[in-house]
N, C-alpha and C positions, 0 to 999 in steps of 0.2 A: 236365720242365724241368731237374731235378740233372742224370739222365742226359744228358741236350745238354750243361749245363755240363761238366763233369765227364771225359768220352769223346768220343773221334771221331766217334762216330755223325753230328754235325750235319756234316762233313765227305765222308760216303761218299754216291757218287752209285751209278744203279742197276748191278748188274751186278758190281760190285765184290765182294771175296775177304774175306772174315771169317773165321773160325776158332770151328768149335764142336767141339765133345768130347763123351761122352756122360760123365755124372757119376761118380764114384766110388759104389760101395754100400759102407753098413758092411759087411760081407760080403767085401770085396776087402780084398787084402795093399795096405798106403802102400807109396807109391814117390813118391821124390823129394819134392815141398812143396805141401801142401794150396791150391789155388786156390780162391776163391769163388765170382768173377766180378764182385766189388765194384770196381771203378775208383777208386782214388783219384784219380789226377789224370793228365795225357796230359803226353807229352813230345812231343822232337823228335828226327828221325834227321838225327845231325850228318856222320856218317861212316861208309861199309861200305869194308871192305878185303876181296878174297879172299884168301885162304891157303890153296895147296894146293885142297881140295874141299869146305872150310867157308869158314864167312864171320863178320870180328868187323863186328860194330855198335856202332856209339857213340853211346849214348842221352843227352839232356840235360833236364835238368828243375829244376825252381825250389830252388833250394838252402836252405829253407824245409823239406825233406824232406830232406835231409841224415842226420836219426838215425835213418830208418826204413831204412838200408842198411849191409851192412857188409862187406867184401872176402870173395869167394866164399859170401855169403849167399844168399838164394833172390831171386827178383821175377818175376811175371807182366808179361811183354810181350805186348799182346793176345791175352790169355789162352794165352800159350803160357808153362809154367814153365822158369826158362831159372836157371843161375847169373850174380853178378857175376865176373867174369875181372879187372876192374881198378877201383877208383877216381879215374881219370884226374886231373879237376883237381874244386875244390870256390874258387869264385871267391864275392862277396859275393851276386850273383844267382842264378848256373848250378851244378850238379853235373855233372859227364859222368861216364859211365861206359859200360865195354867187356864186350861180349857175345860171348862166343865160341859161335855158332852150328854145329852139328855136319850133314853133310852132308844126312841122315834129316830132322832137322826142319827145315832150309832147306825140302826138296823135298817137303815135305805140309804146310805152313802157309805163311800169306801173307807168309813174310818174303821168298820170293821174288821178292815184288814191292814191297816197301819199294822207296825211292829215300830220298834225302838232302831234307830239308827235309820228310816223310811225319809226321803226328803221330802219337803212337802213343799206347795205353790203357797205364796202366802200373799195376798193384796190388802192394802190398807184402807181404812177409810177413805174416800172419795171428799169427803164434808173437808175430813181432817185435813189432808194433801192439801184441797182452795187455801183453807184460811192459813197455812205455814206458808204457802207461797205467798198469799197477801203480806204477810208481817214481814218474813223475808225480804221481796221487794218492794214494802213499804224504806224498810231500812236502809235497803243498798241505793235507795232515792232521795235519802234526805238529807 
């Protein structure tokens, strides 16, 4: 039932493009920003622009989530790790924010088949999430 709430899954019909990865082992050099695959919460694709032989997307999501993001910080868009490129606008409901997708990951993950109006899984940093709970119940302790 989370997972429904939560992710697009109750959205994909059969036949449909998902993105799996096979896991990091301790054993492997980090690259780039640890994914889970825990969903926090789905957005919306508001807008893809091409450029040249990549492509930005502009992600929107409940502005509720606002401190778990921060200009050129990390974020999993179904389960692809991807940087912010912009903080667009940050309105009373909405956040947008721009992805600038590189031509490699367009063409082996399913953003090539995004459209506009597509919901999307979207997980935040892992690092970020610790340290706002740290501050947080630093706070609510003192």
């Amino acid at each position: 039932k989370e997972s429904l709430q939560k992710t697009n899954l109750g959205s994909l019909k059969v036949e449909d493009c998902v993105n799996l990865e096979k896991a990091m082992t301790l054993n492997s050099k980090l690259d780039g920003h640890m994914v889970q695959g825990h969903v926090d919460i789905t957005g919306i694709v508001k807008k893809i622009n091409k450029k040249n032989n990549s492509r930005e997307f502009f992600i929107a999501f409940p502005n509720s989530y606002l401190d778990n993001i921060i200009y050129v910080g990390s974020i999993s868009i179904n389960g692809v790790s991807l940087t912010i490129a912009e903080i667009i606008k940050s309105e009373e409901n909405e956040v947008l924010i721009k992805l600038a997708v590189i031509p490699h990951t367009y063409n082996v993950t399913n953003f090539n088949m995004l459209k506009v109006n597509d919901p999307v899984n979207i997980e935040f940093d892992m690092i970020g999430k610790y340290v706002k709970n740290i501050l947080q119940n630093k706070t609510l302790n003192s």
